[in-house]
SEROGU-35276 format. One record per atom (N, C-alpha, C): x, y, z. Coordinates in steps of 0.02 Angstrom, whole numbers, padded with zeros to 5 digits, always signed. Each point is the difference from the previous one (the first is absolute). Layout:
% SEROGU-35276
XYZ
...
% end
This chain:
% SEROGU-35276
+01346+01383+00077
-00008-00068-00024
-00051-00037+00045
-00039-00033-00038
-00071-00028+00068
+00048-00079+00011
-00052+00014+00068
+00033-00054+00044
-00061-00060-00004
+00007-00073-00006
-00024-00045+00022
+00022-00067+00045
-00042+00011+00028
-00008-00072+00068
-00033-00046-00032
+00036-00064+00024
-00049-00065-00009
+00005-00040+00076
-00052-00024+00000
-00013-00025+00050
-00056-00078+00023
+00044-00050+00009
-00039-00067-00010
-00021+00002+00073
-00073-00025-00008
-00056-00034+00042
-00031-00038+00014
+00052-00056+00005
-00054-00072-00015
-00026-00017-00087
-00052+00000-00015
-00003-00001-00069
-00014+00060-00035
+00026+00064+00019
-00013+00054-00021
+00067+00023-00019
+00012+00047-00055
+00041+00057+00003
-00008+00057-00023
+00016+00043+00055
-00036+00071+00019
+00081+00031-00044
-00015+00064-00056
+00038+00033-00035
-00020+00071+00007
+00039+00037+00050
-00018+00050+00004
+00028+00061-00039
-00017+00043-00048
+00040+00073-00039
-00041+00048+00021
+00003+00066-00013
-00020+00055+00031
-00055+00015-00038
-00022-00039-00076
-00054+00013-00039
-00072-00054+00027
+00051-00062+00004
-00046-00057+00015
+00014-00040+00073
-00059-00037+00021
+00028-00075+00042
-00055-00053-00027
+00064-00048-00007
-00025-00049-00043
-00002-00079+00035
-00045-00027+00005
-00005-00067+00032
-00007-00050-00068
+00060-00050+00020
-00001-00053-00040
-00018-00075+00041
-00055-00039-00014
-00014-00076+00023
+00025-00041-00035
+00031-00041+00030
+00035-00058-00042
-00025-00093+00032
-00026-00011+00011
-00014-00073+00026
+00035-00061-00047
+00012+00016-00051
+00040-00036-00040
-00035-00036-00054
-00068+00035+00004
-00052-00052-00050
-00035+00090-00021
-00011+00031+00047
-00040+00070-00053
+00062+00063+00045
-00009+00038-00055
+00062+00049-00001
-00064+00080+00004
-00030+00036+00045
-00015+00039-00001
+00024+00065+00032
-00025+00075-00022
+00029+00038-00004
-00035+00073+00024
+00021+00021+00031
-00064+00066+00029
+00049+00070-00004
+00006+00060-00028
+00039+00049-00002
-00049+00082+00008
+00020+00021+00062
-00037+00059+00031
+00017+00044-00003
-00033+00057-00045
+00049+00078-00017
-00033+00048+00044
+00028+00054-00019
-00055+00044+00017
-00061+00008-00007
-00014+00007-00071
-00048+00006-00021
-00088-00074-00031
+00047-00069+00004
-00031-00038-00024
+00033-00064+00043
-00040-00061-00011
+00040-00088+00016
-00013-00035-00058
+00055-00039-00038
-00001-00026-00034
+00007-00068+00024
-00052-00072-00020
+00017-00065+00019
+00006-00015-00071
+00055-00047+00020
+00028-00059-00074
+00010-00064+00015
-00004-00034-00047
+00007-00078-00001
+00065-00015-00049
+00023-00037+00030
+00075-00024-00043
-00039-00067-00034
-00009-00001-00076
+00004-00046-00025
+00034-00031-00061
+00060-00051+00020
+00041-00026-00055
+00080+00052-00005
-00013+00020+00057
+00055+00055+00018
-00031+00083-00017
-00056+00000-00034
-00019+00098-00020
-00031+00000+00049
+00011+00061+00035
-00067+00045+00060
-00062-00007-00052
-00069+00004+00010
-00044+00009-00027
-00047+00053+00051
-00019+00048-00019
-00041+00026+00034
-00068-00014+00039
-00015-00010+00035
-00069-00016+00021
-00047+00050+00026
+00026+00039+00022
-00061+00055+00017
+00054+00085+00032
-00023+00040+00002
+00022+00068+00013
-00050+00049+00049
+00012-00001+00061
-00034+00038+00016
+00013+00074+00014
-00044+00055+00024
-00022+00069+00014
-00066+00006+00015
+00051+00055+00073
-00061+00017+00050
-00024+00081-00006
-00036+00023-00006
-00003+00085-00008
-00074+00010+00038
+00011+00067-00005
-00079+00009+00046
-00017+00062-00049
-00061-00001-00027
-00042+00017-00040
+00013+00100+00020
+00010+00030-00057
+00004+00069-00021
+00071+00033+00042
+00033-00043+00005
+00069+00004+00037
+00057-00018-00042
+00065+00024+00020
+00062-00026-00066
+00056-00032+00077
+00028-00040-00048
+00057-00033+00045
+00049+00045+00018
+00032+00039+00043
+00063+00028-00002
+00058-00059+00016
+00026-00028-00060
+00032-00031+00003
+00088+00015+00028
+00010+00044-00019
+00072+00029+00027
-00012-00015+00077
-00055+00025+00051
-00009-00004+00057
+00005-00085+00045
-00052-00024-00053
-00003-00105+00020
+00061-00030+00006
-00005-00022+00044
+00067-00061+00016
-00038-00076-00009
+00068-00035-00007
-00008-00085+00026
+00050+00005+00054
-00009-00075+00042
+00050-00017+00031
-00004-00072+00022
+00042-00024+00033
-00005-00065+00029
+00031-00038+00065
-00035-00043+00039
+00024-00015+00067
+00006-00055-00012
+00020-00052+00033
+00025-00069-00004
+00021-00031+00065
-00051-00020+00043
+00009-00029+00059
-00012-00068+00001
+00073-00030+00002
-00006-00089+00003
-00026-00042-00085
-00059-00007+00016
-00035-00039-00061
-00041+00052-00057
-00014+00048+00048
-00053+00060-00023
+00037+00032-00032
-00028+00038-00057
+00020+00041-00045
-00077+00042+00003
+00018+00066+00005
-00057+00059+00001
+00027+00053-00056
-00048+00007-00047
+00033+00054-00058
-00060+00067+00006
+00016+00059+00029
-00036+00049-00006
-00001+00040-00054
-00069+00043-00019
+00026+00067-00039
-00055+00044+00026
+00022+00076+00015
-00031+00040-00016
+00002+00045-00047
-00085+00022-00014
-00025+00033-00054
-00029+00036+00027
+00006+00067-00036
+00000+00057+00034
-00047+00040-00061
-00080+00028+00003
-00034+00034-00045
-00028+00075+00003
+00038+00024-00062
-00021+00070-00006
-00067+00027+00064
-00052-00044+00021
-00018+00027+00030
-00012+00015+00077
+00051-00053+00022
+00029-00017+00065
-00030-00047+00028
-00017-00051-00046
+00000-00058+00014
+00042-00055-00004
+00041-00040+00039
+00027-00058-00001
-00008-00065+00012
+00010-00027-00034
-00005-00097-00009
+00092-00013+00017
-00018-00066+00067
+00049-00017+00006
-00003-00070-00034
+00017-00060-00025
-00005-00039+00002
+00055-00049-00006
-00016-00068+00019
+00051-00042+00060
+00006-00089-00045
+00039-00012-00029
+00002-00063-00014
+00050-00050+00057
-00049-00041-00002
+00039-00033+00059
+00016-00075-00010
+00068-00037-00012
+00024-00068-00020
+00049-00036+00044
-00022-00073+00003
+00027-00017+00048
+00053-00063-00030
+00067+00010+00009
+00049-00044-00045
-00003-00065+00033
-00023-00045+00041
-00015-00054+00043
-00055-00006-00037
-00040+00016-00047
-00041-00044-00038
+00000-00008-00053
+00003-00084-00047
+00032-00017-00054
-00077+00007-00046
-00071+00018+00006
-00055-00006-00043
+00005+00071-00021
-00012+00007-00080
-00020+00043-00041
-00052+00044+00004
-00061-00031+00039
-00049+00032+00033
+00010+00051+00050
+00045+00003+00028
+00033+00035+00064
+00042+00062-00020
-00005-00003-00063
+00064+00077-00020
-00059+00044-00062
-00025+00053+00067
+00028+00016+00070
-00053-00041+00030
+00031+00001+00061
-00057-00036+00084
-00049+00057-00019
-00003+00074-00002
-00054+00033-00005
+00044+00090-00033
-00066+00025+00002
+00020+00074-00032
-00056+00020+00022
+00011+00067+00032
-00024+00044+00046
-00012+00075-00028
-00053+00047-00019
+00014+00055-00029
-00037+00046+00023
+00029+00053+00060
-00005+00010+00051
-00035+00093-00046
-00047+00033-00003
-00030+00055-00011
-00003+00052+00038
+00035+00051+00027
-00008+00043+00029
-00006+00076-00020
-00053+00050+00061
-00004+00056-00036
-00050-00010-00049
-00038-00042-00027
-00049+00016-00060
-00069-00011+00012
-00020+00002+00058
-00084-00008+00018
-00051+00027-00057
-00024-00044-00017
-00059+00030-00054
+00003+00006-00074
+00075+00005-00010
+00040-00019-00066
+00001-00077-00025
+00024-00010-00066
+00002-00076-00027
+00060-00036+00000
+00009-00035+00031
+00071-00061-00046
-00010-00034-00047
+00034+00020-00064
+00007-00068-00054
+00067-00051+00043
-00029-00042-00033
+00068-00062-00011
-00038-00024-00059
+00070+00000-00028
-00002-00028-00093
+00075-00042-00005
-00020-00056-00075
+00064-00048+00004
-00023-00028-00072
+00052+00032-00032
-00005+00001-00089
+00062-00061+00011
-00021-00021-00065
+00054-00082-00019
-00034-00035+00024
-00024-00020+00022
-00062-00047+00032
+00007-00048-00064
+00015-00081+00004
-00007-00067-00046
-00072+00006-00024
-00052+00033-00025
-00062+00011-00005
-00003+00033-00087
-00057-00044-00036
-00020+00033-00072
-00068-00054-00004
-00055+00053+00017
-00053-00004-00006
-00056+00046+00000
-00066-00017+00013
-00049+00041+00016
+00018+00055+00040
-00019+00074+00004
+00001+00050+00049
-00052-00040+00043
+00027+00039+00078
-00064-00023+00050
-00003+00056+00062
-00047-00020+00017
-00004+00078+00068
-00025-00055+00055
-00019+00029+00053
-00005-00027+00070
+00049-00066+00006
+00055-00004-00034
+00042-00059+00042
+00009-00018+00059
-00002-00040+00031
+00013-00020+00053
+00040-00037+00029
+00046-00021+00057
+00041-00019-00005
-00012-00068+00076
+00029-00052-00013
+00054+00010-00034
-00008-00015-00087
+00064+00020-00029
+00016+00010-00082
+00063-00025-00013
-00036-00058-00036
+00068-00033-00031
-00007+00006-00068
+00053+00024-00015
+00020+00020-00094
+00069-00043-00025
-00001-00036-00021
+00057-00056-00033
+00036-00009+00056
+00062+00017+00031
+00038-00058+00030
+00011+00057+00073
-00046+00053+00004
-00014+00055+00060
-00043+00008+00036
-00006+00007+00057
-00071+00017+00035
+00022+00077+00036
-00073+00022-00001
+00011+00039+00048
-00046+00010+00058
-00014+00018+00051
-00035+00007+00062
+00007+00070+00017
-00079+00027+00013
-00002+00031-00010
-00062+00030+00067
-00016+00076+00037
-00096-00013+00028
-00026+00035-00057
-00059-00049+00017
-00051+00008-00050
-00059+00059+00007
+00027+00036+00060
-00040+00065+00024
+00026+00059-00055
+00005-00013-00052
+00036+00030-00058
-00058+00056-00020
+00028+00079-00014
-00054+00045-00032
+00000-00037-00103
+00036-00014-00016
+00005-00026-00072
+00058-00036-00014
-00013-00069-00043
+00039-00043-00015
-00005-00016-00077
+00046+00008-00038
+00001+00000-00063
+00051-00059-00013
+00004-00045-00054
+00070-00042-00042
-00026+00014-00072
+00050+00028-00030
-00015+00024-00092
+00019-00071-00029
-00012+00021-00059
+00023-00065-00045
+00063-00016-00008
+00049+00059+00017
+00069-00007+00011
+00024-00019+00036
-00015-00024+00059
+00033-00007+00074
+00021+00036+00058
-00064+00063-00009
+00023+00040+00048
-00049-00008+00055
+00006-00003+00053
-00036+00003+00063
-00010+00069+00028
-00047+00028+00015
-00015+00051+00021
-00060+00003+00071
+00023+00031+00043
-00028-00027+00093
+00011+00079+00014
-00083+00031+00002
+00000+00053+00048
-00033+00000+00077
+00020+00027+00025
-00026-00003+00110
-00020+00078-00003
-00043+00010+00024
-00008+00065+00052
+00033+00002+00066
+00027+00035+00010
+00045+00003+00082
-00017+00044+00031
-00039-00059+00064
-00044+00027+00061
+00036+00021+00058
+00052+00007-00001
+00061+00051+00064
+00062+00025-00035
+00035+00031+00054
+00051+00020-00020
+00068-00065-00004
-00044-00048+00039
+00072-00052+00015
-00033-00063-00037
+00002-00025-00045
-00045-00051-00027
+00047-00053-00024
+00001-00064+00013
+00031-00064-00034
-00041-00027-00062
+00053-00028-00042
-00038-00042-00044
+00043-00062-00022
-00031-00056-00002
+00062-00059-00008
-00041-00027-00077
+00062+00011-00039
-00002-00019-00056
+00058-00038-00042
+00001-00063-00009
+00048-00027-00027
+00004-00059-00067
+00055+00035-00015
+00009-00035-00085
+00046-00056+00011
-00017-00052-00017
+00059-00062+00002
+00009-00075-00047
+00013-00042+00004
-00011-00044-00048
-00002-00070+00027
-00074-00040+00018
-00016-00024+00044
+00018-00075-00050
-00021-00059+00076
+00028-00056-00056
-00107-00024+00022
+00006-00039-00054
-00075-00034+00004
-00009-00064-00030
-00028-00056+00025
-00022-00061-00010
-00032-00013-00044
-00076+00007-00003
-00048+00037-00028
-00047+00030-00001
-00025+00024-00061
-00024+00075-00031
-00064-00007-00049
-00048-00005+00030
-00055+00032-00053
-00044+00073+00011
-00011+00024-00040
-00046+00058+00033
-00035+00001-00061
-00064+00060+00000
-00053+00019-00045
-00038+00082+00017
-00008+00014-00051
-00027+00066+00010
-00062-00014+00009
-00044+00061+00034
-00084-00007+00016
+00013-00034+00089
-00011-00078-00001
+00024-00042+00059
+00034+00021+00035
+00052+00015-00028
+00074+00000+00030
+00006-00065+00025
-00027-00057-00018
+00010-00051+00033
+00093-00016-00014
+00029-00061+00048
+00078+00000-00003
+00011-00065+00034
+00078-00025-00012
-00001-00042+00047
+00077+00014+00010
+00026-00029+00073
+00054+00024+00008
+00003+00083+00045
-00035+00015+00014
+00002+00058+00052
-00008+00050-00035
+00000+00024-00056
+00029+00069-00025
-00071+00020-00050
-00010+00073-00004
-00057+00006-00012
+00030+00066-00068
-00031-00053-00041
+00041+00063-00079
-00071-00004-00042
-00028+00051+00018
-00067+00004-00064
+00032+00046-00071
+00070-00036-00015
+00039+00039-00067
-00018-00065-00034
-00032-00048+00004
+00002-00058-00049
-00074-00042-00011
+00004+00001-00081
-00069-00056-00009
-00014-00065+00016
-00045-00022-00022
+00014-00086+00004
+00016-00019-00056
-00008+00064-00056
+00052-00053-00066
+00076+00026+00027
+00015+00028+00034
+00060+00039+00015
+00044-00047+00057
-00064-00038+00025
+00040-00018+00079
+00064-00036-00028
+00037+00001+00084
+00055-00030+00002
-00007-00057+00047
+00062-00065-00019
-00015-00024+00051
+00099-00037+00000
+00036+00023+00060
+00050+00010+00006
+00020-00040+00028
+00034-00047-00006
+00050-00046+00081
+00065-00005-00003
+00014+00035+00058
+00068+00026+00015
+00028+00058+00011
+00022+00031-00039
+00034+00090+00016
-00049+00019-00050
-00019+00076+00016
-00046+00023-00064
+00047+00020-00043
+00023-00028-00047
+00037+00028-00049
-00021+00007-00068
-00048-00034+00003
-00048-00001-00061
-00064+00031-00014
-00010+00043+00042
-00065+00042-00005
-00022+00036-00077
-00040-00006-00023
-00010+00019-00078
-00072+00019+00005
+00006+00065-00045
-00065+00038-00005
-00028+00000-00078
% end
């Protein structure tokens, strides 16, 4: 019979089962949701009481298979910190560790997670994808994206030392790296930021408000005040 832990953190609750660990944010105004398997991370948005999906990620390294039976998650919890690991383990003896890291002492939406860490080892000279289907996105295909990338009520951050960057018309994000050692970091993170306001334009990229999204026209622009909750493509 599987066993689950729950575990409150300040504004977090950490749900741990032997398939998943699952971080829930609650501030009492946005209800978000982060759940880490083996094989994938799913983020969701609670709206009106339904989870809604917001994005899905997977990490693989190019002409390699996951041995998934082998990958673990796990999780540490010191004080305020919450650290959710997994390793992934590839047919060709390459492994990706990677590290989400949340801190329950902070009540902003922007902050979950504080960061995510996706640690490459063993694959010098080989490729990493990172890809994240569900993506709030239905538009134009585009290539050389750049980030940062905000797509409806998500951003993600991303380096832009990228071998190829794809978003389809569906909402999939697609981020390949060449990996120049055996021990290589990459900080890449999906979250759901709050913003004041928001214009951007393709070509320019001109913007205002900090954030640089060449996903939008000037018949397209947005111009937002308050939470982005209204982003429309």
């Amino acid at each position: 019979m599987a066993t689950t832990k729950k575990t409150i953190v300040g504004f977090l609750l950490v749900i741990v089962t032997l398939a998943t660990i699952t971080i829930i944010f609650n501030n009492g105004q946005t209800n978000l949701k982060i759940a880490v398997a083996k094989d994938k991370t799913t983020f969701s948005i609670n709206e009106s009481g339904t989870w809604k999906t917001q994005g899905i990620e997977y990490l693989s390294i190019k002409g390699a298979t996951l041995n998934k039976a082998l990958s673990n998650i796990s999780s540490k919890i010191e004080w305020d910190l919450v650290n959710i690991y997994r390793r992934s383990y590839f047919s060709d003896g390459s492994l990706i560790i990677d590290n989400y890291v949340f801190n329950g002492s902070l009540s902003t939406k922007e902050s979950f997670p504080v960061d995510h860490s996706i640690n490459v080892l063993y694959a010098k000279g080989k490729t990493f994808q990172y890809k994240i289907t569900q993506l709030p996105y239905s538009g134009p295909a585009r290539k050389n994206v750049q980030s940062p990338l905000q797509l409806g009520k998500m951003r993600v951050d991303f380096p832009n030392d990228f071998k190829t960057s794809t978003l389809s018309a569906t909402g999939i994000l697609t981020l390949t790296y060449v990996v120049g050692s055996d021990d290589q970091i990459f900080n890449i993170r999906l979250f759901d930021p709050s913003i004041n306001w928001y214009v951007a334009s393709w070509g320019s990229n001109t913007n205002t408000g900090g954030i640089n999204d060449p996903l939008l026209t000037f018949d397209q622009a947005i111009i937002n005040v308050g939470w982005a909750d209204q982003i429309l493509f």
